[in-house]
N, C-alpha and C positions, 0 to 999 in steps of 0.2 A: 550559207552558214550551217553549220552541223550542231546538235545539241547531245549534252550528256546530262549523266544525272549529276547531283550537288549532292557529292559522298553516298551515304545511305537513305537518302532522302528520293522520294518521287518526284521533286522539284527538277524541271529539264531547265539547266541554263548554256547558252551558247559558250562552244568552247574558244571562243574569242570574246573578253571581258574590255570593256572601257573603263579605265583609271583614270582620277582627277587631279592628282598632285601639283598639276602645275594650271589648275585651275583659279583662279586670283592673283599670279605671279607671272609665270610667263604666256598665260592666255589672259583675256578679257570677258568678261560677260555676255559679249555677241559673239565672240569667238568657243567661247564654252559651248554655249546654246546651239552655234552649228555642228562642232564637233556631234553633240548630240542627236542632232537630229541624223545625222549623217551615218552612227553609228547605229539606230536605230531602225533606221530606211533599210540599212544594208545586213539587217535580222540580228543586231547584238540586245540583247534583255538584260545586262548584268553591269549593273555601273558600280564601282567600288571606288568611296573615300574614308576619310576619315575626321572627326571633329579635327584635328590641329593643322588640315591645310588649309592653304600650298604648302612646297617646302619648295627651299628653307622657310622654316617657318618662323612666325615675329609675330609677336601683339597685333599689329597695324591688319594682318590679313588674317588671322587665325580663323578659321571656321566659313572661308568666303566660298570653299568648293561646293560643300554644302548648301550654302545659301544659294549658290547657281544653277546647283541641279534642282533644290526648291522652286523656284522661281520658276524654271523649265518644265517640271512637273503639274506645277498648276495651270500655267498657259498653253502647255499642248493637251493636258485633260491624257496622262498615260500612263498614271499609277500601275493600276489591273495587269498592266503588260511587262511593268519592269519588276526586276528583282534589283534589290536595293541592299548592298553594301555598306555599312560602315563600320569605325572602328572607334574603341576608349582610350583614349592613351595612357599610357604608363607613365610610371614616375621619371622626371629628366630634372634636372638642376638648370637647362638647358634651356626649360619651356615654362620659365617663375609664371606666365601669364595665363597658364592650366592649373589649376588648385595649386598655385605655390609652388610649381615644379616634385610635388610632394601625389602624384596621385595613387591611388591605392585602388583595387579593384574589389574594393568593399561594398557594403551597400550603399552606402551614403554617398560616396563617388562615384559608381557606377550609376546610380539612378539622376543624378546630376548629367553625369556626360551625354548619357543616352536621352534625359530631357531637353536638352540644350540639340542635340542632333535632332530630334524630331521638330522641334520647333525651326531649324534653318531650313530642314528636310520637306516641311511642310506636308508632313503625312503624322497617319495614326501610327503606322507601324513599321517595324525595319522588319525586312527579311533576313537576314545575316546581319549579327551583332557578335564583332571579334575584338580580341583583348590585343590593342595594338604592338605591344613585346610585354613580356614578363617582369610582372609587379618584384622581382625575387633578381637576389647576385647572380647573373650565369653572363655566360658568352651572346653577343648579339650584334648585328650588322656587321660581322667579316673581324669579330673580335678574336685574336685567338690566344693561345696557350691558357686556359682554365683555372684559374684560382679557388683553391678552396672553398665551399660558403661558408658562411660564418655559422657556427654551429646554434648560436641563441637566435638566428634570425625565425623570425614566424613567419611561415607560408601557409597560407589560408585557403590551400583549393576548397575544400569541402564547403567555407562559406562563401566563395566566389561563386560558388555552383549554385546554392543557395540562395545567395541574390539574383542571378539570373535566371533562375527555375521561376521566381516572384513573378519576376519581369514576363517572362515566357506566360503564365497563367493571367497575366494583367492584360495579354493582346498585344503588347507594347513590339514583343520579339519575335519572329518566328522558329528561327534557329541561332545558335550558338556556335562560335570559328572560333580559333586563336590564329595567332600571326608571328613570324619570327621567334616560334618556338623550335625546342631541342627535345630531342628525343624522351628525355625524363619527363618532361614538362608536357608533353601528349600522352604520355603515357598513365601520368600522374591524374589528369583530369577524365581518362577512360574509366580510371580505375573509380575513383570517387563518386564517377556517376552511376557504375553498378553495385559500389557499395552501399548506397545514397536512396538507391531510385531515384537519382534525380535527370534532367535531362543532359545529353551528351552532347559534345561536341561532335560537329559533323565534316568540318575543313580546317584546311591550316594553309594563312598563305605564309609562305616564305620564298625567298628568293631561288631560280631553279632557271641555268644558263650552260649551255656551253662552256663559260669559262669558271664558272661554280656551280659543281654537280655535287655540292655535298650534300645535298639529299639525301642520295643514295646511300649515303654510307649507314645511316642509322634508322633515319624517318619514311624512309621508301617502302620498306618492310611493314610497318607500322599502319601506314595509308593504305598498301595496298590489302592486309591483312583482315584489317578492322573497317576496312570501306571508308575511308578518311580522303573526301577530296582535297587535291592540292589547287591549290589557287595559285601560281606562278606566277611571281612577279621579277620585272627585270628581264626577258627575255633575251632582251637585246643588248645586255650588259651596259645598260644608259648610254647606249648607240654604237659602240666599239666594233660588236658586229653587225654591223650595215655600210663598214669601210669609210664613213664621211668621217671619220677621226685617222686615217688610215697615212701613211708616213707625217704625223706629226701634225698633221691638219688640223687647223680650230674655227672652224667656219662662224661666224658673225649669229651669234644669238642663240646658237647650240649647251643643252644644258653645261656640258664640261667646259667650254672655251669662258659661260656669263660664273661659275661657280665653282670658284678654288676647292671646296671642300668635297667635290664628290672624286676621291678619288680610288676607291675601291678596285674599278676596274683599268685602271693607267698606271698599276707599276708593269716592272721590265718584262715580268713571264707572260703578266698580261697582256701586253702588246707582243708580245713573240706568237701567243698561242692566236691572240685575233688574224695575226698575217697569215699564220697556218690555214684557218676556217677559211678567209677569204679568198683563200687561193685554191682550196676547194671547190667552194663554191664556183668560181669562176671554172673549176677545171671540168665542172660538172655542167654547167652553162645554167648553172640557175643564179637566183637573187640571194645574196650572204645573206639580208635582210631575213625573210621567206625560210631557207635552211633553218635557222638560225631559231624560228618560233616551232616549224616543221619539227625538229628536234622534241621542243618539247611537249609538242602536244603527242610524239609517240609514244607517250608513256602512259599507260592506262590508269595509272592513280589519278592523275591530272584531268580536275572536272573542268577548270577555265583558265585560260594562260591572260593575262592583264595586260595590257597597253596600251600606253600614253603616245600624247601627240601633241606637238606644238601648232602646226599646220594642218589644214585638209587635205592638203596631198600626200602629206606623211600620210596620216591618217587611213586614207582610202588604198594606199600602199600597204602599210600593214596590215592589214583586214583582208586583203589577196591572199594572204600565207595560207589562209584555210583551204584553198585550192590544191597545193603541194602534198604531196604523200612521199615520202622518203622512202626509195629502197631501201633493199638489203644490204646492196654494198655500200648506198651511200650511207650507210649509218655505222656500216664496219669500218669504213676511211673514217667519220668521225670520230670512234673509237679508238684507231689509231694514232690521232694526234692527242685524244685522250691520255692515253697509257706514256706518250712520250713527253708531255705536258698535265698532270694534274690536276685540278681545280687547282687554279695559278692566282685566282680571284674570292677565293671563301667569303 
């Protein structure tokens, strides 16, 4: 396993991240806890959830990811060694069983959510505390064409920053991420914290694949400019490239075949551009899987690429990728099915 740094911070974390999302839903509690250990053995330091998993999420499991990796935490006795992710959610109409679907990233909200994660988390402190999507109107999760914001709306970085500066001097926090931000909205909160003196944000995770590289278009610049790690999630386009969805395949227990609503990555361009990858991959005699993370860990902004697992053999599969170094050409051939296919998947 290789380590980088986390943005502008001295903190080395492996650039292979374990994600819990389907911790409480399609894993179990001995199933978590191996994942962990497993990821762990094989040098990953960087677990990242969030108070409202698994997803999809529901009353009945909210906050179980959490509790799993707590639970894990105490009984292996491995605080000191992990770097511990989480996130506060945003407002959702979506999720009435989070402050009413109404959450704000104010003080009073935000010191709830974050008390609530340390208590499942069962530690003193988070090392990375990110604002799960933006409290404010914008585009989010593959949303597109832009709608004006409403001109009276109030956005409050300067006291989001403010509460979490709190937090940050209470011991609670150690750094500060946002998630599923847009270019305004990173840049917005740069700015606040040197206007402010108050402390800055150090990462952003947002989605960053093969078949959505809008990244690049605005926030790439940004990250690598201001020392901004990305935290990539989605690598694998929620498996599309790794071929086991591949002519229309829905294999028995797989996220997209158990869950109508993920479908981001299954319209028509999408599936056009995965067969393209995959046929790479094969042409190249490597794993589409492996390419596919390979990809994005060549990008120097990129302090840790996330992945999820249902299985241990998933699992230990994915975690090979770090092996892989993509040539020159093989990165020009992905470039080319690029330019001929788009981000087909935003």
């Amino acid at each position: 396993m290789h380590y980088r740094p986390l943005g502008n911070t001295g903190t080395q974390v492996s650039e292979l991240a374990l994600g819990t999302m389907t911790f409480g839903e399609q894993n179990s509690q001995s199933e978590a806890h191996r994942q962990l250990d497993i990821a762990v053995d094989l040098g990953v330091n960087l677990l990242d959830s969030a108070e409202m998993y698994p997803v999809p999420p529901n009353a009945n499991t909210c906050g179980l990811a959490e509790t799993f990796i707590g639970r894990w935490l105490r009984n292996r006795r491995r605080r000191d060694n992990i770097v511990i992710a989480t996130k506060a959610t945003g407002p959702g109409r979506h999720l009435p069983h989070i402050r009413a679907g109404m959450s704000k990233f104010d003080r009073r909200d935000l010191t709830l959510a974050l008390d609530g994660s340390l208590a499942r988390l069962q530690t003193d402190y988070i090392d990375l505390y990110q604002l799960h999507w933006p409290d404010r109107a914008t585009n989010t999760f593959g949303q597109l064409g832009y709608k004006p914001a409403q001109r009276d709306e109030h956005i409050d970085i300067e006291g989001t920053l403010r509460a979490l500066a709190d937090l940050v001097t209470a011991g609670k926090i150690r750094y500060i991420g946002l998630s599923n931000e847009t270019p305004w909205g990173l840049m917005s909160f740069l700015s606040a914290a040197r206007e402010f003196h108050l402390p800055s944000v150090i990462s952003v995770q947002n989605p960053f694949n093969l078949l959505n590289r809008s990244f690049e278009v605005g926030l790439a610049e940004i990250a690598d400019r201001e020392r901004i790690g990305l935290l990539a999630y989605s690598p694998l386009g929620f498996g599309m490239l790794t071929g086991k969805y591949a002519n229309n395949a829905r294999p028995a227990g797989a996220r997209i075949s158990r869950y109508s609503r993920f479908l981001r990555y299954t319209n028509d361009q999408g599936i056009a551009a995965s067969d393209k990858y995959l046929a790479l991959a094969q042409e190249f005699d490597i794993d589409p899987a492996h390419m596919a993370i390979s990809f994005v860990l060549s990008r120097r902004y990129v302090s840790s690429v996330l992945i999820g697992a249902t299985s241990e053999v998933q699992l230990r599969h994915n975690l090979e990728s770090s092996r892989l170094v993509l040539s020159k050409e093989q990165l020009k051939a992905i470039d080319k099915i690029h330019k001929q296919i788009p981000n087909p998947c935003p």
